[in-house]
Backbone as CSV, one residue per row, in Angstrom:
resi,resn,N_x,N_y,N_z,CA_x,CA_y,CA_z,C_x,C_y,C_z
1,UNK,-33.252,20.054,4.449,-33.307,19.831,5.874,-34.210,20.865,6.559
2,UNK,-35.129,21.380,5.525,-36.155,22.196,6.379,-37.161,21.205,7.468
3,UNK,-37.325,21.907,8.611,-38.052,21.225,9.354,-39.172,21.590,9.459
4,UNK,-39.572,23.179,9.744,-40.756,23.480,9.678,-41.708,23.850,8.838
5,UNK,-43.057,25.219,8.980,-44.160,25.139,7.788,-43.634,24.985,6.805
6,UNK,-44.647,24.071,6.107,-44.360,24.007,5.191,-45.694,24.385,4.433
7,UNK,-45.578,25.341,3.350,-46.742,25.087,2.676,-47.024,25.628,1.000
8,UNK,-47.744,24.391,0.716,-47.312,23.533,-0.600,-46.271,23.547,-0.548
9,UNK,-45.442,23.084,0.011,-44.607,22.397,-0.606,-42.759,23.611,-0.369
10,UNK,-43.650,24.523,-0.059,-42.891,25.988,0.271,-42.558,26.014,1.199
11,UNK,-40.537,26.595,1.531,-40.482,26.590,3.525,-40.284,28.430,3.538
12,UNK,-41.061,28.574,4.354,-40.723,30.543,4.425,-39.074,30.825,4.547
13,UNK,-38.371,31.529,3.917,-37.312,32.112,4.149,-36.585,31.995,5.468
14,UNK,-37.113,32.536,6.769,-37.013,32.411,8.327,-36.712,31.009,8.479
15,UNK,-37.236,30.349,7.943,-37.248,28.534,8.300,-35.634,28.077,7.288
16,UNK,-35.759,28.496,6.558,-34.589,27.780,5.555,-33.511,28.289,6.252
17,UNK,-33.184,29.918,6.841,-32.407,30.180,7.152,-31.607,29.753,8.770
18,UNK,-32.888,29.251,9.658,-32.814,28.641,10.625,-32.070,27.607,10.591
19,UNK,-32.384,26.352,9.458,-32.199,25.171,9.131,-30.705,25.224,9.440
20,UNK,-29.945,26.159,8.001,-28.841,26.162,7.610,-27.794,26.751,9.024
21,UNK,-28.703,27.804,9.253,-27.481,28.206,10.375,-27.444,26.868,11.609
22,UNK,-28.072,26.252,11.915,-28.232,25.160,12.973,-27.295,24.145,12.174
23,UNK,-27.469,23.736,10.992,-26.905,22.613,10.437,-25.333,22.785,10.263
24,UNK,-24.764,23.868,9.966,-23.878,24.538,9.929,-22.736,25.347,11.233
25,UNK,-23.974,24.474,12.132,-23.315,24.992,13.695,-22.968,26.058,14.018
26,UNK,-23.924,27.096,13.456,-23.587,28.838,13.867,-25.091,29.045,14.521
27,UNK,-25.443,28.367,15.430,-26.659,28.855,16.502,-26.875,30.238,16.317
28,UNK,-28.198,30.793,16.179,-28.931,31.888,16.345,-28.940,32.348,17.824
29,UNK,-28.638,33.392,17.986,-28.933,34.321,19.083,-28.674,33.610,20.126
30,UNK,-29.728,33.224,21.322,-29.622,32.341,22.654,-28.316,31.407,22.645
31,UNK,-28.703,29.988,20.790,-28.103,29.028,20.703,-26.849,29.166,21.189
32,UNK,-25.894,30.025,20.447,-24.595,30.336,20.836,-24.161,30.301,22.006
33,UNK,-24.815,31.646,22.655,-24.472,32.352,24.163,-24.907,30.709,24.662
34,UNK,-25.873,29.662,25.116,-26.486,28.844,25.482,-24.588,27.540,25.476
35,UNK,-24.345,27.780,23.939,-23.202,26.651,24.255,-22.024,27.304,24.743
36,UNK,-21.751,28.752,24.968,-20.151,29.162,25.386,-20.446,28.885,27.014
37,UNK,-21.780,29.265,27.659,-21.969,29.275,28.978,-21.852,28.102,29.235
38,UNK,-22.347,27.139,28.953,-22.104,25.003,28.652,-20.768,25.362,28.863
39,UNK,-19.959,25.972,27.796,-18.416,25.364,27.870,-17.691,25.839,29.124
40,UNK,-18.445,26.993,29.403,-17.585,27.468,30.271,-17.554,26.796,31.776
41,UNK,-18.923,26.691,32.125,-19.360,25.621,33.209,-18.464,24.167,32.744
42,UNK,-18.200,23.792,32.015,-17.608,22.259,31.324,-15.824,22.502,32.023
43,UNK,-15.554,23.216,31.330,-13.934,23.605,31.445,-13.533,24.642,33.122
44,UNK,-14.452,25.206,33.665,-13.640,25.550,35.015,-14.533,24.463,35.985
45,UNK,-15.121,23.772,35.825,-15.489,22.357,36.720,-16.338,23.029,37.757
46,UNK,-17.205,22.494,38.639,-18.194,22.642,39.678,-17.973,23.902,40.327
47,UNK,-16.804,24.163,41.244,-16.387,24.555,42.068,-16.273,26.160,42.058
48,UNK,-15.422,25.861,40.973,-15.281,27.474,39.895,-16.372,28.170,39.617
49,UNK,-16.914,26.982,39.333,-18.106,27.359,37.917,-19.437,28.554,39.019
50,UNK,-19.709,27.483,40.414,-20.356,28.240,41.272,-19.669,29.709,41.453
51,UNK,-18.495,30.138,41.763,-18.103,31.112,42.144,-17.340,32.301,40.781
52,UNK,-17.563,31.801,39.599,-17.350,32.399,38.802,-18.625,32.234,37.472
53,UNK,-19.162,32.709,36.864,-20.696,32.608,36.223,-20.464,33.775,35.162
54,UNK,-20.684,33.105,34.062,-21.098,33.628,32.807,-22.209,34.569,33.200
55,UNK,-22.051,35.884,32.474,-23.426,36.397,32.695,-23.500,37.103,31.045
56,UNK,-22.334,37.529,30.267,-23.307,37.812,28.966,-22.363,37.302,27.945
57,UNK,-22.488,37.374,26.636,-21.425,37.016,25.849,-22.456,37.782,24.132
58,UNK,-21.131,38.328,23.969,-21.798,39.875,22.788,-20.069,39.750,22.032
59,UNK,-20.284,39.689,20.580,-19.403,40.081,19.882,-18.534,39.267,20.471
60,UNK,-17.916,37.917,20.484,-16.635,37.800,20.892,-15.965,38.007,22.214
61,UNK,-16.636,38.375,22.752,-16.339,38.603,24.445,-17.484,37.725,25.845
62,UNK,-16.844,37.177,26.105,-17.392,36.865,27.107,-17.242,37.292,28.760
63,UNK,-18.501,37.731,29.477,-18.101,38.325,30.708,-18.519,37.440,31.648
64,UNK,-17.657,37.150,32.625,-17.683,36.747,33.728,-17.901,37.125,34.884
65,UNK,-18.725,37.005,35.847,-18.967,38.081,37.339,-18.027,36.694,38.421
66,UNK,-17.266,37.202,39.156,-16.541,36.461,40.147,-16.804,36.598,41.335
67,UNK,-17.196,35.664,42.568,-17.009,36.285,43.689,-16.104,36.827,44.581
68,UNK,-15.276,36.494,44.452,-14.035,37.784,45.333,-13.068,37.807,44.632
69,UNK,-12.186,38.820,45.680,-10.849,39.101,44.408,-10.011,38.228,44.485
70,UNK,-9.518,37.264,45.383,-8.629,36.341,44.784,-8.959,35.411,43.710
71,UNK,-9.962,35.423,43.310,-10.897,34.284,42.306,-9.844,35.362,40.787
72,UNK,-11.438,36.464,41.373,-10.713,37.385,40.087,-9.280,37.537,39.444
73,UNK,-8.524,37.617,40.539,-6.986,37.931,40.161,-6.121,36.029,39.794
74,UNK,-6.624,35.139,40.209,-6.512,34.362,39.765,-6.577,33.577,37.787
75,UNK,-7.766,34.296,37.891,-8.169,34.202,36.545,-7.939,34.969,35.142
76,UNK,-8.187,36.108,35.353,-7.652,37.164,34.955,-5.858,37.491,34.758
77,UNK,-5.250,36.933,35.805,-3.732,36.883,35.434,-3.283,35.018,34.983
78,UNK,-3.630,34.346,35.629,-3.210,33.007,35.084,-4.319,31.634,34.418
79,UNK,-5.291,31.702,34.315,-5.779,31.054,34.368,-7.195,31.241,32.902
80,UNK,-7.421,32.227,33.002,-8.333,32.865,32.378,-8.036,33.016,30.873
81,UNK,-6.968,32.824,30.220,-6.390,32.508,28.564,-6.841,31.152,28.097
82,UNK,-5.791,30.357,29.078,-6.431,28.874,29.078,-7.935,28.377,29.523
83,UNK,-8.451,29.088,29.495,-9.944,28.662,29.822,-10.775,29.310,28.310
84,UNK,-10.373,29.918,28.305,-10.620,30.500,26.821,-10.444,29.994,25.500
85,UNK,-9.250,29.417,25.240,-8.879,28.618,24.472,-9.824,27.237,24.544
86,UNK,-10.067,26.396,25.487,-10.347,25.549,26.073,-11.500,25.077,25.237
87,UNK,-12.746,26.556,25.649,-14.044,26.698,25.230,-13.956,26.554,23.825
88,UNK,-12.907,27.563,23.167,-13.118,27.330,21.577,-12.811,26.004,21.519
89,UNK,-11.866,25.299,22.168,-11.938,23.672,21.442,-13.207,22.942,21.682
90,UNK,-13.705,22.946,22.952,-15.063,21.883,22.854,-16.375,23.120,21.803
91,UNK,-15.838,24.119,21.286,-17.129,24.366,20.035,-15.923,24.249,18.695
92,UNK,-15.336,23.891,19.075,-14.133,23.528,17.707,-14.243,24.486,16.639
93,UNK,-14.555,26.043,17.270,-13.822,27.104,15.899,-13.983,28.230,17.330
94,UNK,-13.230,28.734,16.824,-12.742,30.716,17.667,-14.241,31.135,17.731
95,UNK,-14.990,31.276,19.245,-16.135,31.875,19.173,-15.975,32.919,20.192
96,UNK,-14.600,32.151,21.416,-14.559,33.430,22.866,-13.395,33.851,21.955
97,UNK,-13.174,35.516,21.467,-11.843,35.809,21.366,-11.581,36.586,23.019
98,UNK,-11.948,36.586,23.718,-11.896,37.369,24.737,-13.164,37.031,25.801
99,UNK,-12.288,36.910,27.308,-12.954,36.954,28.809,-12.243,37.623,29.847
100,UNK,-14.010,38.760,30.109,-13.609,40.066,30.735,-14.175,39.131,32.027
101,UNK,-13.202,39.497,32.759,-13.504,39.100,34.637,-14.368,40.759,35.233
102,UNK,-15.075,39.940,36.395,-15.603,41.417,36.786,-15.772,40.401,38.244
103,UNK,-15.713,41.626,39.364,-16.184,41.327,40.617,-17.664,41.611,40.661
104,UNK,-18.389,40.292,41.281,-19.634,40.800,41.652,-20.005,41.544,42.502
105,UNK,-20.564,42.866,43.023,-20.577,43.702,44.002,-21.588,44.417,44.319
């Protein structure tokens, strides 16, 4: 399932390893961060999603910037587990073990 150079007949190392991690659904770098931010926009719906925004996701953690503190304290005490969980189901394996809330300021 190599896709790219090819030559004779040869795929460079970089390419095979691309292949497999894509085929295998472990996205490289961006890919990942690219689908937890998807999920996360997916699972707190429009509304949220404007006033609460992914901004990085490193190791298992994902951070969130919120606009005010009732958002924050909302999430962070009730809401914010189940949104977590949520995400790992629409990528169907444990990718958020953790979401840090932060006020934007």
């Amino acid at each position: 399932m190599v896709e790219k150079r090819q030559r004779g007949g040869l795929a460079s190392i970089q390419d095979i390893l691309d292949s497999y991690l894509r085929s295998a659904g472990i996205a490289k770098g961006r890919g990942i961060v690219a689908r937890v931010f998807e999920s996360w926009s997916s699972v707190v719906g429009r509304e949220v999603g404007r006033r609460a925004r992914p901004v990085r996701f490193r190791n298992g953690e994902l951070t969130v910037e919120v606009d005010s503190s009732a958002l924050l304290h909302e999430l962070a005490c009730f809401t914010g587990e189940d949104h977590r969980r949520s995400i790992n189901g629409i990528l169907q394996r444990t990718v958020v073990h953790r979401v840090i809330f932060k006020q934007r300021g």
